[in-house]
C-alpha positions in Angstrom: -20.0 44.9 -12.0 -20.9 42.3 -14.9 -17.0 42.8 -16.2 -15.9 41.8 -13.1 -17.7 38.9 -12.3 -16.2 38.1 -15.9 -12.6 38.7 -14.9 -13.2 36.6 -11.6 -14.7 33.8 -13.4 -11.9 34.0 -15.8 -9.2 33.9 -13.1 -10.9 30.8 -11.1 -10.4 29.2 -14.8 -7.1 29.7 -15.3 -6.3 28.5 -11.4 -8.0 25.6 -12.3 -6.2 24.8 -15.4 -3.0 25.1 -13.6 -3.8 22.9 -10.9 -4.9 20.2 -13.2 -1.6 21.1 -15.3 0.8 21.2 -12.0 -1.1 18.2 -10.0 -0.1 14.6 -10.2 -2.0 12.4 -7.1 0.9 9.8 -6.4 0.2 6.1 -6.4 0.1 4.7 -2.8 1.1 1.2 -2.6 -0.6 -1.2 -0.2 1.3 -1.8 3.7 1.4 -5.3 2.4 0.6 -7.3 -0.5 -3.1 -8.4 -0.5 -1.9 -12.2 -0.6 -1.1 -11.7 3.1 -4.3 -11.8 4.7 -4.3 -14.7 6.3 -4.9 -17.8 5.0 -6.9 -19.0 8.5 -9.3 -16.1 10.1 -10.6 -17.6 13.3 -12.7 -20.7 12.3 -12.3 -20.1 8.6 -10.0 -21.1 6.2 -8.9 -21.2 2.9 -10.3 -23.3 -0.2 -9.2 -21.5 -3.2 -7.7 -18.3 -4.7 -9.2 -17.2 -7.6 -7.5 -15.2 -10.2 -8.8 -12.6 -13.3 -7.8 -13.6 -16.7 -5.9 -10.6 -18.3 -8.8 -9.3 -20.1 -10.5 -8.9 -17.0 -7.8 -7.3 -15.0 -6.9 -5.1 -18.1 -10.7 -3.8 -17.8 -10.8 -3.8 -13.3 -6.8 -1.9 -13.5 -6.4 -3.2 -9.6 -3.0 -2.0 -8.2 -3.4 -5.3 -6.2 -6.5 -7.1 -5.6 -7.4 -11.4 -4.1 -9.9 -13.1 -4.9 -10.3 -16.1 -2.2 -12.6 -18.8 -1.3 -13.2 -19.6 2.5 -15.4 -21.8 4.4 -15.5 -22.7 8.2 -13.3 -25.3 10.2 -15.8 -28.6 9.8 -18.1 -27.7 7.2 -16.7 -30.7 5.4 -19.7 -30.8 2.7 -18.8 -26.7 2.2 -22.3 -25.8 2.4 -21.9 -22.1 3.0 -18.5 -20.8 1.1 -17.7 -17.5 1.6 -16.1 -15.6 -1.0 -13.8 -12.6 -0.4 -12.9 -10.1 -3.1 -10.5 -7.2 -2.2 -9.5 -4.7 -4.9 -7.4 -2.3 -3.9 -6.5 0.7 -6.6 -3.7 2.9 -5.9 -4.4 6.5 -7.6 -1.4 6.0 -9.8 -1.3 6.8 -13.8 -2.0 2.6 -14.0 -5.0 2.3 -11.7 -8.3 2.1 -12.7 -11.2 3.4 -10.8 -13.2 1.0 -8.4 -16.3 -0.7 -10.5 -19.3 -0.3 -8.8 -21.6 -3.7 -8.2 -24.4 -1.9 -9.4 -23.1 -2.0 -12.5 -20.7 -4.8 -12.6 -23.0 -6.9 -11.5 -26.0 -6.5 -13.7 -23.5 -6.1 -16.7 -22.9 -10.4 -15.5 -26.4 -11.1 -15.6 -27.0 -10.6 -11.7 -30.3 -8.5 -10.8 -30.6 -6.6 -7.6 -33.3 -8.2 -5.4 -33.0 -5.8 -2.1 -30.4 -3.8 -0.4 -30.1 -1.9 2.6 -27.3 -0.6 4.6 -26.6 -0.7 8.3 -23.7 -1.1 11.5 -22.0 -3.4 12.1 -19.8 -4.2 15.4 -16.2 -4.4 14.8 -13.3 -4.7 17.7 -15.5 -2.5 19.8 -16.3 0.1 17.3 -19.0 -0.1 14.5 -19.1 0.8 10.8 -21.8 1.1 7.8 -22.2 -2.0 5.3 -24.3 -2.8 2.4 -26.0 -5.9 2.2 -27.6 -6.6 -0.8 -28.5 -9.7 -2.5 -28.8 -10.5 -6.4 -30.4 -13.4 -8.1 -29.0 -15.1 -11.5 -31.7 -16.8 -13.0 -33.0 -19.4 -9.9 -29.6 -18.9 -7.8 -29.3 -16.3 -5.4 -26.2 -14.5 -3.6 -25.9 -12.5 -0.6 -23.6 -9.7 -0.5 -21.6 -7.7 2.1 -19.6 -4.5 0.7 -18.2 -1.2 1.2 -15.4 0.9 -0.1 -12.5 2.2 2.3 -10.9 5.0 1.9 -7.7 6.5 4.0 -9.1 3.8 7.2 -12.5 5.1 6.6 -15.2 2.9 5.3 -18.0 4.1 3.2 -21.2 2.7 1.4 -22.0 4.7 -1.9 -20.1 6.2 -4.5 -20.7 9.3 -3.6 -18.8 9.2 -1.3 -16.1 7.7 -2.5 -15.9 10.0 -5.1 -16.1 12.9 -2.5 -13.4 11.3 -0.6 -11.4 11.2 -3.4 -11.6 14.5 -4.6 -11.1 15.6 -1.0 -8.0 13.6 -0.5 -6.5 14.0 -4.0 -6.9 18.0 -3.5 -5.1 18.0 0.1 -2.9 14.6 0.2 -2.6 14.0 -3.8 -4.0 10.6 -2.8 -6.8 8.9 -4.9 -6.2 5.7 -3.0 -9.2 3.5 -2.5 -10.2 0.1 -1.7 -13.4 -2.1 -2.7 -14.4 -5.3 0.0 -17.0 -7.6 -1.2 -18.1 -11.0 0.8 -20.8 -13.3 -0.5 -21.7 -16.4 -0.3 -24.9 -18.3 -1.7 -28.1 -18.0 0.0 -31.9 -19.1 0.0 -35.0 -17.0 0.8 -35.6 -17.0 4.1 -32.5 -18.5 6.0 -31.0 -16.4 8.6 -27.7 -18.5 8.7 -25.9 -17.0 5.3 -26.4 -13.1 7.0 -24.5 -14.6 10.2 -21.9 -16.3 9.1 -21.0 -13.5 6.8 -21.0 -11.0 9.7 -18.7 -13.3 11.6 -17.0 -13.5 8.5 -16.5 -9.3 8.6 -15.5 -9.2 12.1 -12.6 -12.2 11.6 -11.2 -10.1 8.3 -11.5 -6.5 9.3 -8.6 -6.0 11.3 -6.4 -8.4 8.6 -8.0 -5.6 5.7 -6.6 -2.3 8.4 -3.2 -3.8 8.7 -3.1 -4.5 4.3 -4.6 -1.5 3.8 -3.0 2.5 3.4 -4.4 4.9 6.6 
């Protein structure tokens, strides 16, 4: 009985090894570049594009990724920008995996104040989010992220891990995206949390038509 339990363990090793040997995940490239979100979404629009120095995008390996700065038609004194950070990593051989803010963030000097995760309404449907927000020394950000995978969005990594075992395994895809929106905020003001849900639902259906299915 104990020698073959061996042998079976034995075999399950060697299928493994050849899956690993035999199994390449192929690098999906975005429906369109990521510079084609719209530069106006609703009653935002653009102020800036940022870009990563090479050091940075050498350490983040994004397959495509923008970086953009937008604020609402009229606020002419910019008081609420609204930053939006897309990072979209393809599964190929030159992708990198996704960087968590947990630990991004803290390695920049940003400390988690509170987070939670909940809804919220999309073009009739709904979908989870994390809202967290992070103080550097006296200035504080508020954060709206999740990861999307295959059209599905999801708020731990986890998850996203899961899903990309899952999918590499069936589809050879390791796909994945990262969405971040933040913009400054102060203890106790309401406004920051709606604009950056009206933010979400003006970008969401610009991120499905970007982003692989």
């Amino acid at each position: 009985m104990i020698q073959s339990r061996f042998y079976l363990v034995y075999a399950l090793l060697i299928l493994t090894a050849l899956f690993v040997g035999v199994h390449r995940d192929i690098a999906v490239p975005v429906a369109q570049p990521l510079q084609e979100i719209p530069t106006h979404l609703g009653v935002w629009k653009q102020t800036d594009d940022i870009y990563f120095s090479e050091a940075v995008l050498e350490q983040l390996r994004p397959t495509d990724y923008l970086y953009r700065v937008y604020r609402q038609d009229g606020d002419l004194r910019n008081t609420h920008n609204i930053a939006l950070y897309v990072g979209y990593h393809g599964g190929g051989p030159d992708s990198g995996p996704i960087h968590s803010p947990k630990h991004c963030l803290p390695g920049s000097g940003w400390m988690v104040e509170s987070e939670t995760r909940y809804p919220i309404e999309v073009d009739g449907g709904t979908f989870n989010v994390v809202e967290a927000v992070y103080r550097h020394g006296e200035r504080l950000e508020l954060f709206v992220y999740w990861y999307q995978v295959k059209g599905k969005t999801l708020t731990n990594e986890y998850s996203l891990k899961m899903a990309e075992i899952f999918n590499s395994m069936l589809y050879r895809r390791r796909d994945s995206a990262f969405i971040r929106i933040s913009t400054q905020y102060h203890e106790g003001d309401a406004k920051p949390v709606t604009l950056l849900h009206g933010f979400v639902r003006a970008v969401y259906p610009s991120l499905t038509e970007v982003l692989p299915q």
